[in-house]
C-alpha positions in Angstrom: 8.8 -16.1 -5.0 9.6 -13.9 -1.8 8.3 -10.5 -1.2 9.2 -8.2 1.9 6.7 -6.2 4.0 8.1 -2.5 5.3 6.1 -1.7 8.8 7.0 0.6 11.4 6.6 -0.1 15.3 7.2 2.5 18.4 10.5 2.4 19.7 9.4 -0.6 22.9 12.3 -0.3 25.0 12.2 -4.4 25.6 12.9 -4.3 21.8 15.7 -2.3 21.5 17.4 -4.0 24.2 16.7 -7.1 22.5 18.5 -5.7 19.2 21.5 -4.5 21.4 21.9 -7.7 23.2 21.5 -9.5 19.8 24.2 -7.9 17.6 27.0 -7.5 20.5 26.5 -11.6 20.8 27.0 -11.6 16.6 29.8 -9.6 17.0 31.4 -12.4 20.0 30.9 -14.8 17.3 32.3 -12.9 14.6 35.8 -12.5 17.1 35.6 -16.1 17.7 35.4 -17.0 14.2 38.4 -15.2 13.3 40.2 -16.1 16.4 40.1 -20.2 15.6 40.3 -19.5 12.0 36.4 -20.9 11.3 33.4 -20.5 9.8 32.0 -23.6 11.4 28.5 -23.3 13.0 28.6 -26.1 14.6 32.1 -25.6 15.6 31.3 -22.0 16.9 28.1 -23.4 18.8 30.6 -25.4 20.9 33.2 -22.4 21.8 30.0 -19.7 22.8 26.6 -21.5 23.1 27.3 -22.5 26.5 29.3 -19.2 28.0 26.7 -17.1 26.5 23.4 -18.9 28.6 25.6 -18.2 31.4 26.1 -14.8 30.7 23.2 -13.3 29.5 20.5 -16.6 31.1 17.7 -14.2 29.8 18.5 -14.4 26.3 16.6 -16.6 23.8 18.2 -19.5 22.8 16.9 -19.4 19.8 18.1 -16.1 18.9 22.0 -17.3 20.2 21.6 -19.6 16.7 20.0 -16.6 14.7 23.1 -14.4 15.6 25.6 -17.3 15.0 24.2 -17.9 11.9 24.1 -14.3 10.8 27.6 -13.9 11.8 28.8 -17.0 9.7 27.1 -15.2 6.8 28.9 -11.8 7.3 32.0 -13.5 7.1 31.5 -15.4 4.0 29.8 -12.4 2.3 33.4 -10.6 3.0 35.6 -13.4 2.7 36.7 -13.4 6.0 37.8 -9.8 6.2 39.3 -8.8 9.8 37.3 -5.7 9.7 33.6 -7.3 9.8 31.6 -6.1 12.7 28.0 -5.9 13.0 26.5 -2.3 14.1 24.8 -2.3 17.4 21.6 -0.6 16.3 21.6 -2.6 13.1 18.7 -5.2 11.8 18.3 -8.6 13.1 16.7 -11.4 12.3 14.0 -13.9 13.5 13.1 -17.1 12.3 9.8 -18.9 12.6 10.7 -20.3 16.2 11.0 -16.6 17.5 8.2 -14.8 15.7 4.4 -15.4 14.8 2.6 -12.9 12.2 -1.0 -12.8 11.9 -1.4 -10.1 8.7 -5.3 -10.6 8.7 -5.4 -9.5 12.1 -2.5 -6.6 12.7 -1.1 -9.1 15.0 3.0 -9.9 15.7 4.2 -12.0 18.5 7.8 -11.8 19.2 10.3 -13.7 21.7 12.5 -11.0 23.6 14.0 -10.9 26.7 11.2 -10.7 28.8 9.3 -13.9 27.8 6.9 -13.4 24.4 5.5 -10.3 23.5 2.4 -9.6 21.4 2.4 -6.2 18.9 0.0 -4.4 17.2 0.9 -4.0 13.5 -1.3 -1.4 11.3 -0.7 -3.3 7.5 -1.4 -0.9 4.7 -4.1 -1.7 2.3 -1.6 -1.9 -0.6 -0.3 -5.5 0.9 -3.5 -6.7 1.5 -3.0 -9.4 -1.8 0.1 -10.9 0.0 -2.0 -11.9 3.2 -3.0 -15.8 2.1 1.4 -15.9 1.4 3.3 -17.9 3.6 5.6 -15.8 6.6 9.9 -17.0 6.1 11.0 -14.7 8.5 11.0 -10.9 10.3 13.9 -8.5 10.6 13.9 -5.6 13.1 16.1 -2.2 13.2 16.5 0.7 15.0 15.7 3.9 12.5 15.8 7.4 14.0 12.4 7.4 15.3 10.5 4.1 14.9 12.4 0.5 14.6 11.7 -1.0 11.0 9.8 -4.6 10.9 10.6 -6.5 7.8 8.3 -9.2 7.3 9.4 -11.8 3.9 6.8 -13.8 2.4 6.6 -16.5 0.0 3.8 -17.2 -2.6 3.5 -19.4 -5.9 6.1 -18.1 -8.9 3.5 -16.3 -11.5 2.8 -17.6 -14.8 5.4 -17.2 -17.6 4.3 -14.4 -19.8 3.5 -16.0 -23.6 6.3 -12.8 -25.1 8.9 -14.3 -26.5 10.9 -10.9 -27.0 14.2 -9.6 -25.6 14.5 -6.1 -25.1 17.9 -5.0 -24.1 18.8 -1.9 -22.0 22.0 0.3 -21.9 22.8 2.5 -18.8 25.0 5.1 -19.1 25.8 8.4 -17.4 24.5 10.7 -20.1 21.4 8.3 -20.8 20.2 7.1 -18.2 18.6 4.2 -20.0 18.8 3.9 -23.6 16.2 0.9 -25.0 17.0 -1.5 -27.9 12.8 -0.3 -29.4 14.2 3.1 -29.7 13.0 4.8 -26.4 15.5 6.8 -24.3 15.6 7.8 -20.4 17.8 11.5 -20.5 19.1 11.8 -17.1 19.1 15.8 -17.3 16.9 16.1 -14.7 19.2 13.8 -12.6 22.2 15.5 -13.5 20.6 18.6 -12.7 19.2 17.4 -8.9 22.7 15.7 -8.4 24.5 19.3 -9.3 22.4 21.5 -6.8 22.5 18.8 -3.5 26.8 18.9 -4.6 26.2 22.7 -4.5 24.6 22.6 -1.2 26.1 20.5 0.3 29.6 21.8 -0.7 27.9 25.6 0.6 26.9 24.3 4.2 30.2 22.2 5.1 31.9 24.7 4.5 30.1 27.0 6.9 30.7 24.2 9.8 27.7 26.2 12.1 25.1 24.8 14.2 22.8 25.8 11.5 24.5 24.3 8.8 24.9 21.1 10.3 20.9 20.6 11.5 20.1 22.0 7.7 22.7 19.1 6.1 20.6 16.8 8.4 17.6 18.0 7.2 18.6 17.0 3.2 20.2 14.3 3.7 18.5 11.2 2.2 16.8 13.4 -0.2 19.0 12.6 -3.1 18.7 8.9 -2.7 14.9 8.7 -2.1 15.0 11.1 -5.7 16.8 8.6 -7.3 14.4 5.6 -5.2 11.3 7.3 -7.2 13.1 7.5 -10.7 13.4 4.3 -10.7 10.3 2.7 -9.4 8.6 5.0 -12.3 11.0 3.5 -14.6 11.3 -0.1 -13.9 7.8 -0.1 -13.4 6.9 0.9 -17.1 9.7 -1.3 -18.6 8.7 -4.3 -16.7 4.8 -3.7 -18.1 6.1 -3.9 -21.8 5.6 -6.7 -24.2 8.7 -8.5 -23.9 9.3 -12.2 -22.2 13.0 -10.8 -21.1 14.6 -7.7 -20.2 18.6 -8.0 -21.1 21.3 -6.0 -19.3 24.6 -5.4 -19.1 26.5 -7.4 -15.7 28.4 -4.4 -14.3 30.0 -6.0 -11.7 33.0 -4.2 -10.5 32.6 -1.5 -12.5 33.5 1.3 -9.6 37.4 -0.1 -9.6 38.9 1.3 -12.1 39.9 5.5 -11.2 39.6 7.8 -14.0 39.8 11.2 -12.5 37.7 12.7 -9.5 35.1 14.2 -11.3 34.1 11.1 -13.5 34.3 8.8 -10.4 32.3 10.6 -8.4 29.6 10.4 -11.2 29.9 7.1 -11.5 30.0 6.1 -7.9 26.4 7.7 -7.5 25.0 6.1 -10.3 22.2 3.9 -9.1 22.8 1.0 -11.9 22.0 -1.9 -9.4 19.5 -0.2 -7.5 17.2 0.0 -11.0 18.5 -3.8 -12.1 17.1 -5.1 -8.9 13.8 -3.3 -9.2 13.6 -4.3 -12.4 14.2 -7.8 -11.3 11.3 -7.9 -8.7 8.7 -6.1 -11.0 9.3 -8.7 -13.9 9.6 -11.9 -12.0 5.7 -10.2 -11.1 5.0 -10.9 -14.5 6.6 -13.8 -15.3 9.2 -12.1 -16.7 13.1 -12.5 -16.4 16.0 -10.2 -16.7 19.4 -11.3 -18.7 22.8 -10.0 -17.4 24.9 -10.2 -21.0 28.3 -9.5 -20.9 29.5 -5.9 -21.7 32.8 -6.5 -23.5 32.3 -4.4 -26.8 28.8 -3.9 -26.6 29.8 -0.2 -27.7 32.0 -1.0 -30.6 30.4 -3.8 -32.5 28.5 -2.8 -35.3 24.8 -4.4 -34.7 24.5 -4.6 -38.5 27.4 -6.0 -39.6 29.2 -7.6 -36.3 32.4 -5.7 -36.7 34.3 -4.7 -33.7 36.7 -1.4 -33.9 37.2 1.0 -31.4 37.0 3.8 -33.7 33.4 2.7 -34.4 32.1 5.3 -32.1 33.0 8.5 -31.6 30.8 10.0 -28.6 27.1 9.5 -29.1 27.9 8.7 -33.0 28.5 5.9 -34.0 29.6 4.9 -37.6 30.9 1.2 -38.5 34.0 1.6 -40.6 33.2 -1.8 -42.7 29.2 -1.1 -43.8 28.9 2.5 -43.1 25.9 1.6 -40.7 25.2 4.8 -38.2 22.8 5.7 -35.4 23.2 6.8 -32.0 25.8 4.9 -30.0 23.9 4.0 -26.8 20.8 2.7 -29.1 23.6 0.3 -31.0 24.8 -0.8 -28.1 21.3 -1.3 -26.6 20.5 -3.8 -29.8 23.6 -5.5 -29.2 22.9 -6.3 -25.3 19.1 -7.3 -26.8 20.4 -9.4 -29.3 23.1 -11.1 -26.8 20.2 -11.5 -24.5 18.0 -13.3 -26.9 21.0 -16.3 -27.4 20.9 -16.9 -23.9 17.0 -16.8 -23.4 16.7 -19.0 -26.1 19.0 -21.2 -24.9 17.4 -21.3 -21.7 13.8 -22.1 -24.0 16.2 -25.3 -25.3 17.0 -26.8 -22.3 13.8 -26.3 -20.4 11.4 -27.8 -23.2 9.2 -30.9 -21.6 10.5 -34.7 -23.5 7.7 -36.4 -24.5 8.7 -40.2 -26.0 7.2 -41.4 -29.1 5.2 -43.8 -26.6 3.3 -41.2 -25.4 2.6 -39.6 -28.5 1.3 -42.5 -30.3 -0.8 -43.3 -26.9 -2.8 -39.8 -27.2 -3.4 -40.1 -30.8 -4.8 -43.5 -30.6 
């Protein structure tokens, strides 16, 4: 299990050129790559390795592979788009060769361009239960006024939990969260914060002024950290509920399809993944997992009966046309996910029990 550690550092000037340095030599590779038409690293470390010591002789070799490698995984993460480029002032990365953490001590030792620099690091007391955890790796970026250390730790996997429970979870834009035991997150109060930030922001644009401008500066990011809070709170108090699994719907690619401007700029700022991979984190805490189901007619099968009709539901109502069963439509389809959920979890339950042979169990009873 792997945890990451958010510090800030002053912005050393040794550092930043270091970052600078770092991402234009990710960016070479990345032209290279699509130049000879690979993703090679071994085939890319025979094209640049040698030019770039010649170059740049200051720069670590060490951190030459780090780029290469990040660079290789930009491309597969984009399927080899023409268009991938790596920000200058953006994060990179350094392995354990390149970077010692001591978290009892505050210390951090990093290679850089001017031979191995030691850090002070002030570690909050919140983290002070990942410090006997084993350091993967750091990541560095430039913010606006500090650079951001990432440290990534790896500790022991917890316990599994002993609930054997499913409870599933529909997101939607007029519920927020709707849960298969009945419970429901209204998202009137995030409707209502995403309104007046539109409203403002709609307000100072079209002002254009030097005032405007520095006040548009001033609220940006406030919307997203609002929405960073909501769900900490909320993931937070799902993940501590009796329940082995948490099941959800897999919403991949559901920001393609265009129906209207209005609707898709509703959906486009609705933080779905952001809560599924808090969610994620906070239960794998517990020993808990979470189930992505798939969503095809989770909305228009009855929960009692099975029966699938797209007349079912009619907004928030729904009302199966073969058993007459009716409740709220987001809670059916929450019971639905659940129940999908549980099949796989319990599938999962199947393949992972222990085989014991009839040897064994005739040995202990003797």
């Amino acid at each position: 299990m792997q945890r990451t550690i958010g510090l800030e550092l002053p912005k050393y000037k040794e550092l930043c050129d270091l970052i600078y340095s770092y991402n234009s030599i990710a960016n070479e590779h990345i032209c290279e790559a699509l130049c000879n038409n690979t993703i090679s690293k071994s085939r890319l470390h025979q094209l640049l390795y040698s030019r770039i010591r010649k170059d740049q002789p200051n720069f670590p070799s060490a951190l030459i592979q780090c780029a290469r490698d990040n660079a290789v995984e930009m491309l597969k993460g984009n399927q080899f788009n023409t268009f991938t480029r790596k920000r200058i002032d953006s994060s990179i990365r350094f392995d354990l060769r390149t970077c010692k953490v001591f978290l009892l001590s505050g210390e951090l030792q990093l290679t850089t361009l001017e031979g191995r620099k030691k850090y002070t690091i002030k570690i909050p007391n919140y983290f002070q239960k990942y410090f006997s955890w084993k350091v993967k790796a750091v990541t560095l970026g430039i913010e606006k006024k500090y650079l951001k250390l990432k440290v990534i730790i790896e500790g022991e996997n917890p316990k599994q939990c002993i609930y054997h429970e499913v409870l599933g979870i529909d997101l939607g834009l007029k519920e927020f969260a709707v849960l298969s035991d009945g419970h429901f997150a209204p998202s009137t109060q995030i409707n209502r914060m995403k309104r007046k930030y539109a409203h403002n922001r709609k307000i100072l644009q079209s002002k254009g002024t030097r005032s405007a401008k520095k006040k548009l500066k001033y609220l940006s990011g406030r919307e997203r950290r609002f929405m960073l809070g909501y769900n900490h709170l909320l993931t937070k108090k799902i993940a501590s509920l009796p329940y082995g699994a948490f099941a959800l719907e897999d919403l991949k690619g559901i920001r393609n399809g265009k129906k209207g401007r209005v609707f898709n700029r509703k959906r486009n700022s609705w933080a779905y993944f952001q809560f599924r991979k808090m969610l994620e984190y906070k239960a794998q805490n517990k020993g808990k997992q979470v189930i992505l189901v798939d969503p095809k007619y989770t909305s228009q099968e009855c929960n009692f009966c099975g029966y699938i009709d797209k007349e079912n539901r009619k907004e928030i109502t729904f009302h199966c046309k073969e058993c007459g069963f009716q409740c709220h439509a987001d809670l059916n389809a929450s019971k639905n996910i659940s129940l999908r959920g549980y099949k796989i979890f319990y599938r999962q339950a199947v393949v992972n029990q222990p085989y014991i042979s009839n040897y064994e169990i005739n040995k202990d009873r003797v």
